[in-house]
C-alpha positions as CSV (number, residue, x, y, z in Angstrom):
1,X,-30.7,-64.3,4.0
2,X,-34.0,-63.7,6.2
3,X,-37.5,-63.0,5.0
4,X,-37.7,-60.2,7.3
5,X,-34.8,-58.7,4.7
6,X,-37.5,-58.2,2.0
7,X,-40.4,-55.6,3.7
8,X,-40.5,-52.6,2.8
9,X,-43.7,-49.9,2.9
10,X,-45.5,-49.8,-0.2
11,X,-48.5,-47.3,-0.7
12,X,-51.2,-48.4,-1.7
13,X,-51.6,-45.6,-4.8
14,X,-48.5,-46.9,-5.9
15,X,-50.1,-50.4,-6.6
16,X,-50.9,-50.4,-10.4
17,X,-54.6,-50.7,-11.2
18,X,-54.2,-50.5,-14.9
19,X,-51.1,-51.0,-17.1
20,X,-49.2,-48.1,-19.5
21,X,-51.8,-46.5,-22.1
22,X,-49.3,-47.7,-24.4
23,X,-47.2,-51.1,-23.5
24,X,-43.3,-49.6,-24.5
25,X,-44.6,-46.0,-22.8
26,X,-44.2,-47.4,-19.3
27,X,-41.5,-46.2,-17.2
28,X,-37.8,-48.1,-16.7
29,X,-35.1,-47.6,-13.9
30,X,-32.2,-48.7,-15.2
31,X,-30.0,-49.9,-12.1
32,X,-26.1,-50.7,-13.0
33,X,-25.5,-53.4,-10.7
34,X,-21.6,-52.6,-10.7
35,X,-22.2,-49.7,-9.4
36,X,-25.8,-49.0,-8.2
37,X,-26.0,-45.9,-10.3
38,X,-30.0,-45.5,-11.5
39,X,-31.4,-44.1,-14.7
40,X,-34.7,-42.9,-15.5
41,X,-35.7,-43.6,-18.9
42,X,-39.2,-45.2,-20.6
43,X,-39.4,-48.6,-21.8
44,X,-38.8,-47.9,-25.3
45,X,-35.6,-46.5,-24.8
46,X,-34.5,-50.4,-24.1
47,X,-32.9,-50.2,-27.3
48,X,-30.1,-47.8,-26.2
49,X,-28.7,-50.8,-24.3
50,X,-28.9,-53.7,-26.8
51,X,-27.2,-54.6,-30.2
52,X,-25.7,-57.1,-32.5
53,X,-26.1,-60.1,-31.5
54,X,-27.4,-59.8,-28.0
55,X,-29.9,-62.2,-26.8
56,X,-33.4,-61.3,-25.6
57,X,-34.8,-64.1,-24.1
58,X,-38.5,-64.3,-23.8
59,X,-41.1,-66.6,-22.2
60,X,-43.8,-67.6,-24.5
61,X,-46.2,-69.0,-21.8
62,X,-49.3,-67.9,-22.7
63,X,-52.2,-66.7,-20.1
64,X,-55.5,-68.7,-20.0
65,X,-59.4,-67.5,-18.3
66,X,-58.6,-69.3,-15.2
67,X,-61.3,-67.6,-12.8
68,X,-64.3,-69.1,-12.8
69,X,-67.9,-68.2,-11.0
70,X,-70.6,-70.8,-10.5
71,X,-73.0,-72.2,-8.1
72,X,-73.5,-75.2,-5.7
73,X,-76.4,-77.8,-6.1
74,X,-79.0,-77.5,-4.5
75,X,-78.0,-74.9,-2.2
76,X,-77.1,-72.7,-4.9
77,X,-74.6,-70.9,-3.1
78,X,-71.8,-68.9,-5.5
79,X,-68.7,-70.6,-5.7
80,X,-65.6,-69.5,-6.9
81,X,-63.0,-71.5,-9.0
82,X,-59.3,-70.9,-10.2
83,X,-58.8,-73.4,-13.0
84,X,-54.5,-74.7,-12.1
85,X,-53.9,-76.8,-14.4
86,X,-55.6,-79.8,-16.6
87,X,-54.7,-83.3,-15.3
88,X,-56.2,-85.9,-17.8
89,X,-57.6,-84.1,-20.7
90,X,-59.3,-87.5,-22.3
91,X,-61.5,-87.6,-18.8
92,X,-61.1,-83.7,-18.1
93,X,-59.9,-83.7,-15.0
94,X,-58.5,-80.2,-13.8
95,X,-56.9,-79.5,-10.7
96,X,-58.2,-76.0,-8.8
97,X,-58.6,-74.1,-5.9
98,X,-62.2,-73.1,-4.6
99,X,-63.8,-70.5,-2.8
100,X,-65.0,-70.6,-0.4
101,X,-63.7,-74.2,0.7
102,X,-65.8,-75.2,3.2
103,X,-69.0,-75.8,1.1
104,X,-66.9,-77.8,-1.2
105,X,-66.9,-81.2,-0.6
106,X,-66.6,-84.6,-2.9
107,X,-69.3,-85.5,-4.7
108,X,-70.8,-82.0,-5.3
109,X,-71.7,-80.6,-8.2
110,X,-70.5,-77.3,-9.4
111,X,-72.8,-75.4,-12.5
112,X,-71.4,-72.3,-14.7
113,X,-73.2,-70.5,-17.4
114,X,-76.6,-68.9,-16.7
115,X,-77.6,-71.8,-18.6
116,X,-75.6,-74.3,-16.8
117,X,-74.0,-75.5,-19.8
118,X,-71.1,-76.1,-17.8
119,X,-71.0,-78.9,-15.0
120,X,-68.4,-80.2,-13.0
121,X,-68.0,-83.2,-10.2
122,X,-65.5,-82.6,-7.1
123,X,-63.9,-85.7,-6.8
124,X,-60.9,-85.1,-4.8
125,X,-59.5,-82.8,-1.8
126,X,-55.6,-82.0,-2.2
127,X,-55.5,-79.2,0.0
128,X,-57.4,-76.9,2.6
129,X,-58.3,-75.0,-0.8
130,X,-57.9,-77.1,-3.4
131,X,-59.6,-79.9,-5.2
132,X,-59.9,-82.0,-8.7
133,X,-62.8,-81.4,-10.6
134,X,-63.9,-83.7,-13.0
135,X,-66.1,-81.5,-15.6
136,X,-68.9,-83.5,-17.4
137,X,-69.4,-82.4,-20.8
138,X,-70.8,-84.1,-24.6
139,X,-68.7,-83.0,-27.0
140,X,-65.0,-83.2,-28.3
141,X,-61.9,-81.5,-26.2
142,X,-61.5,-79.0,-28.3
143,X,-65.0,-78.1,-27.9
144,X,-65.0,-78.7,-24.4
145,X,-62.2,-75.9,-24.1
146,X,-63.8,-73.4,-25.8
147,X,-66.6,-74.0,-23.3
148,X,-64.5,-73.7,-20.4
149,X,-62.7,-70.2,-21.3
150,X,-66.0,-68.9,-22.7
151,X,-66.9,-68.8,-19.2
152,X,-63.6,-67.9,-18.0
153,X,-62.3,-64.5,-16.8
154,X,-59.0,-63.1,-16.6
155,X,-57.4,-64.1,-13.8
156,X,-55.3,-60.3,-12.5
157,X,-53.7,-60.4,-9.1
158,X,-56.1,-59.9,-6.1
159,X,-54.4,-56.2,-5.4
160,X,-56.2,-55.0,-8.6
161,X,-59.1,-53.6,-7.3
162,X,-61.7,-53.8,-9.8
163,X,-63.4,-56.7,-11.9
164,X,-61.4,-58.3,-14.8
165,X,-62.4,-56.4,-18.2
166,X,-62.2,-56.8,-22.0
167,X,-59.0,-54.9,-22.0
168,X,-57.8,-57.3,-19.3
169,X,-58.0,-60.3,-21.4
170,X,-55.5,-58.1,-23.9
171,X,-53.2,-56.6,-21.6
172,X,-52.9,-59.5,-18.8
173,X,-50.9,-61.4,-21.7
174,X,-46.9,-60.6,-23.8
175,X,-47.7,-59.9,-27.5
176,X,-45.5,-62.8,-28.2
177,X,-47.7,-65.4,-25.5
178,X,-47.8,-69.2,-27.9
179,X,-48.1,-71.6,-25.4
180,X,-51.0,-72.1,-23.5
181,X,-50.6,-73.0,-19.5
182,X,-50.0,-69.9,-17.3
183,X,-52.2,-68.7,-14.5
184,X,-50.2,-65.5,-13.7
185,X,-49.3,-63.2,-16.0
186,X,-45.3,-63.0,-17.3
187,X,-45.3,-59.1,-16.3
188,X,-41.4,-58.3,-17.6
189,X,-42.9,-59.3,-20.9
190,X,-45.8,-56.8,-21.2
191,X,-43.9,-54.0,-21.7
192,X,-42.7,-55.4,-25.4
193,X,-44.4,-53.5,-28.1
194,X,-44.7,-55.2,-31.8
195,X,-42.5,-51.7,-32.4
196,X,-40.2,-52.2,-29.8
197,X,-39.4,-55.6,-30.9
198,X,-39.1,-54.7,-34.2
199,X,-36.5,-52.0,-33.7
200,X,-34.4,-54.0,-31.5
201,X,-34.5,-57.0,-34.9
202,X,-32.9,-54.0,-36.5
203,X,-30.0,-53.3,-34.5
204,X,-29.7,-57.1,-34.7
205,X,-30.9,-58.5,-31.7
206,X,-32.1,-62.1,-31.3
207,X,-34.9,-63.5,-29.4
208,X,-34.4,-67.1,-27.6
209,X,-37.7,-68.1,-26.6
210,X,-38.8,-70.7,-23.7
211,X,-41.3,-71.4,-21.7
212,X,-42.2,-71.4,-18.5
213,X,-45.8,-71.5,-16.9
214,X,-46.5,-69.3,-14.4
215,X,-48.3,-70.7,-11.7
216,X,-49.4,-69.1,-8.3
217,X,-46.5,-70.6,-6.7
218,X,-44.8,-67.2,-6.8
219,X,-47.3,-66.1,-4.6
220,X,-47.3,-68.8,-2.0
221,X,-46.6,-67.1,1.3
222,X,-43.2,-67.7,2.9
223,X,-43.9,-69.4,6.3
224,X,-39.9,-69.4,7.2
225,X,-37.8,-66.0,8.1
226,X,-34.6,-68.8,6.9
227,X,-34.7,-68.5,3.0
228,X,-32.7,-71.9,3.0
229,X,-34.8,-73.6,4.7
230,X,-38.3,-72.6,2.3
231,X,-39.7,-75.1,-0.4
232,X,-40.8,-73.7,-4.0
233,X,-43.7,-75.5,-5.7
234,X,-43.0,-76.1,-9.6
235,X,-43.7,-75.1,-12.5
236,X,-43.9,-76.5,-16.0
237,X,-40.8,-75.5,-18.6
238,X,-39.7,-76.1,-21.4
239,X,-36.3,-75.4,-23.4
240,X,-35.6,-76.3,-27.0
241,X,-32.6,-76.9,-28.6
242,X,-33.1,-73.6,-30.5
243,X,-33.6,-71.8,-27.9
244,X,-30.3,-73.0,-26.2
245,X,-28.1,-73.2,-29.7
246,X,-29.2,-69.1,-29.6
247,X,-28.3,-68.7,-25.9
248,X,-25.0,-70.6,-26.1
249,X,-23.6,-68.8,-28.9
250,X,-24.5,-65.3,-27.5
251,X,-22.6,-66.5,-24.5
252,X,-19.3,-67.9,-26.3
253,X,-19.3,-64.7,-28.5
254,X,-19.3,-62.4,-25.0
255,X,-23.0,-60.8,-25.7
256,X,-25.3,-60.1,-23.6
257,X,-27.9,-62.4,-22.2
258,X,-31.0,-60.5,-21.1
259,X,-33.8,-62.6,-19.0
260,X,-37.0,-61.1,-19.5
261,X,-38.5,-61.9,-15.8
262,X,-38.5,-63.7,-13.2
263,X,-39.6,-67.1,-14.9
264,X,-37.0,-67.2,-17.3
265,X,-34.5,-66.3,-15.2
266,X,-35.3,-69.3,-13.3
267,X,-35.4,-71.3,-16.3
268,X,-31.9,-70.4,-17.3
269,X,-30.6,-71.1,-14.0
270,X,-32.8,-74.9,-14.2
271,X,-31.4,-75.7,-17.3
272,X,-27.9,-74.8,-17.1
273,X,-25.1,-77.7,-17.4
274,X,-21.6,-77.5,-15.1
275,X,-19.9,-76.0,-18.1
276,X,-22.1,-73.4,-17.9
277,X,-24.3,-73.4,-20.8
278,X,-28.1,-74.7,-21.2
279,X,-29.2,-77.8,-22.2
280,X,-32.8,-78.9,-24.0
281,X,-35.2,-79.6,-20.6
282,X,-38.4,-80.5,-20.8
283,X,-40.3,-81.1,-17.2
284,X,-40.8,-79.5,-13.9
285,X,-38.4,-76.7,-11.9
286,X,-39.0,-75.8,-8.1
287,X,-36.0,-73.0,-8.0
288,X,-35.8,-70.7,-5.9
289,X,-33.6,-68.1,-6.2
290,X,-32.4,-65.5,-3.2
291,X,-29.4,-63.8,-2.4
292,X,-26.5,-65.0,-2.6
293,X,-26.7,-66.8,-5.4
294,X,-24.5,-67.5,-8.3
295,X,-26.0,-66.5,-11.6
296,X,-24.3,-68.6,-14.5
297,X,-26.3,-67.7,-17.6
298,X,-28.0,-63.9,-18.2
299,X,-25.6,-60.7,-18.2
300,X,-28.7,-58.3,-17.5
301,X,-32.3,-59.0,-16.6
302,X,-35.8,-57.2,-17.4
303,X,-38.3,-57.1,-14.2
304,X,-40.8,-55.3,-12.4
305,X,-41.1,-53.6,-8.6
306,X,-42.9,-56.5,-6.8
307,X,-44.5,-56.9,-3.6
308,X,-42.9,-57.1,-0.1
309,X,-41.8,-60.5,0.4
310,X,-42.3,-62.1,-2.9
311,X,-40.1,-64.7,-4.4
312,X,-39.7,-61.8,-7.6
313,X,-38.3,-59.3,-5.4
314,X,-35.9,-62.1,-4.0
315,X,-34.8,-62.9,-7.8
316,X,-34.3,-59.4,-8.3
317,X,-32.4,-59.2,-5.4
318,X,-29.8,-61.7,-5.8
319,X,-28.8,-60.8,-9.3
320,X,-28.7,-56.9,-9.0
321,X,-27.6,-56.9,-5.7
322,X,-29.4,-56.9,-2.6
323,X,-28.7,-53.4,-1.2
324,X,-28.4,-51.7,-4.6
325,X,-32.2,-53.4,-5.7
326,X,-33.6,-52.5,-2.3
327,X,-32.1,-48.7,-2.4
328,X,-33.5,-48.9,-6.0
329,X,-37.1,-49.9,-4.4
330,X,-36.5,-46.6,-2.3
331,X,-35.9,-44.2,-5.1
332,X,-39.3,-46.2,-6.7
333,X,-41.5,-44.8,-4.2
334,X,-39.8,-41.6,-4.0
335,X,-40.5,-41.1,-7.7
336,X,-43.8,-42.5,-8.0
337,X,-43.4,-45.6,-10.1
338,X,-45.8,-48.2,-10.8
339,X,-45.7,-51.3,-8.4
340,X,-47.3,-55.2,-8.7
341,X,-47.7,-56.5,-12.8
342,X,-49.5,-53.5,-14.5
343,X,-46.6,-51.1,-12.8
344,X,-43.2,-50.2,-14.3
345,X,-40.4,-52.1,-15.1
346,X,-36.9,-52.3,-14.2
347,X,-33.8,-52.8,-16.5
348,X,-30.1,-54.4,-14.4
349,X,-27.8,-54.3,-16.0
């Protein structure tokens, strides 16, 4: 499968700015992947297509403030920085990317806060963008966090036109998010409405629950047109035995195994033994998913319409079927619906 297999026109309009008024009032395309057939239906009406003892399985990863704005010494010049991930918290040590890069350099010091409350050192260069920062700061961890996401802003994808907002910090984030680590938003997962959920406990649904933080790593470009031959970063997961014990028995009893998104599709397919069922894992996954692929754990999975190119669409791809998913893509933009992580979803099943 080539690179060159995933572009498609997009218009811009069609690009989301803002997400559903209502989170379960978004629109779903239903695409049969036996058959292809599409249904046009609103999110909500996911519970026409689950019951007893069907397994919903959510990621719990949990969206931090990861955009930051501060200055330079001295110069003063504005300087941007995407908080990754921490490294050491007992000498708080974060790994980021900066903005722009070429003013960055080791030994600099970085100030946030109109009060400059907030100071970090630059003491390593990982990449052409990124760096570790080592923040200085008097107080306790817990403290120190606080501090840190105070200043913080939400970090939405850079084809969201507009400024982060105090509905961003809300709706950039699952109702269900526990577990602190992501950097992009879990975008199946918005749709879920405390309602929705609730009326899909009724009918006697279950919800298996992992996590998986979202890094930018989904939105590393592709440099190779050979899928085989590209290299995923990682990202943290984590599987409990709960969560598999739930999975496993959905899957001897024959019901259906939903993966709510991209991530925890992946995270299925990591954790997955040669029998076919998951396992407790607790570390790191670099999967990368394309067509053809073998799927061994969900039935049906809940997902968005994605960019061109995009590791998402690719996931998509393989387990609905590439030319069904990519006719369903055309229908999308015939029919107006929503595209990137505030856009619409889409149900295969």
């Amino acid at each position: 499968m080539k690179l060159s297999q995933f572009k498609f026109k997009l218009p811009e309009e069609l690009i989301a700015q803002r997400p559903a008024h209502f989170r379960d009032e978004a629109r779903l395309m239903v695409v049969h992947k036996d058959t292809g057939d599409i249904e046009h239906k609103l999110f909500k009406d996911l519970v026409d297509y689950f019951g007893e003892g069907d397994a919903i399985v959510l990621n719990d990863t949990k969206v931090f403030p990861a955009r930051l704005v501060g200055h330079k010494e001295k110069t003063n010049a504005a300087i941007e920085v995407f908080l990754l991930r921490e490294l050491k918290p007992e000498i708080l040590l974060w790994d980021v990317l900066v903005d722009p890069a070429r003013k960055i350099r080791i030994g600099n010091k970085l100030f946030f806060g109109e009060d400059e409350s907030l100071v970090a050192e630059v003491i390593d260069n990982t990449t052409s963008r990124g760096r570790t920062l080592r923040f200085i700061y008097e107080g306790t961890h817990e403290e120190f966090k606080e501090e840190l996401f105070a200043h913080g802003i939400t970090p939405i994808p850079s084809y969201i036109k507009r400024d982060a907002d105090e509905d961003d910090a809300e709706r950039y984030q699952t109702i269900y998010a526990g577990s602190e680590g992501a950097v992009v938003g879990p975008a199946a997962g918005f749709h879920f409405s405390r309602e929705l959920l609730k009326r899909l406990d009724l009918k006697d649904c279950v919800f298996p629950t992992l996590t998986l933080h979202n890094s930018r790593v989904m939105y590393s470009e592709i440099d190779v047109d050979d899928l085989t031959k590209y290299k995923m970063g990682s990202e943290r997961m984590i599987v409990s035995e709960e969560c598999c014990n739930e999975v496993n028995h959905a899957k001897k009893e024959g019901f259906q195994i939903c993966a709510v998104g991209a991530s925890t599709m992946k995270a299925l397919e990591t954790c997955v033994s040669t029998d076919g069922f998951i396992k407790p894992y607790d570390g790191w996954t670099g999967k990368f998913i394309f067509p053809e692929y073998e799927f061994d754990v969900a039935t049906s999975m809940i997902t968005g319409f994605h960019m061109p190119f995009t590791p998402m669409l690719m996931n998509a791809a393989a387990f609905g079927g590439y030319d069904y998913v990519m006719n369903a893509y055309k229908v999308a933009i015939k029919e107006k619906y929503g595209f990137g992580e505030y856009g619409d979803a889409m149900l295969i099943i």
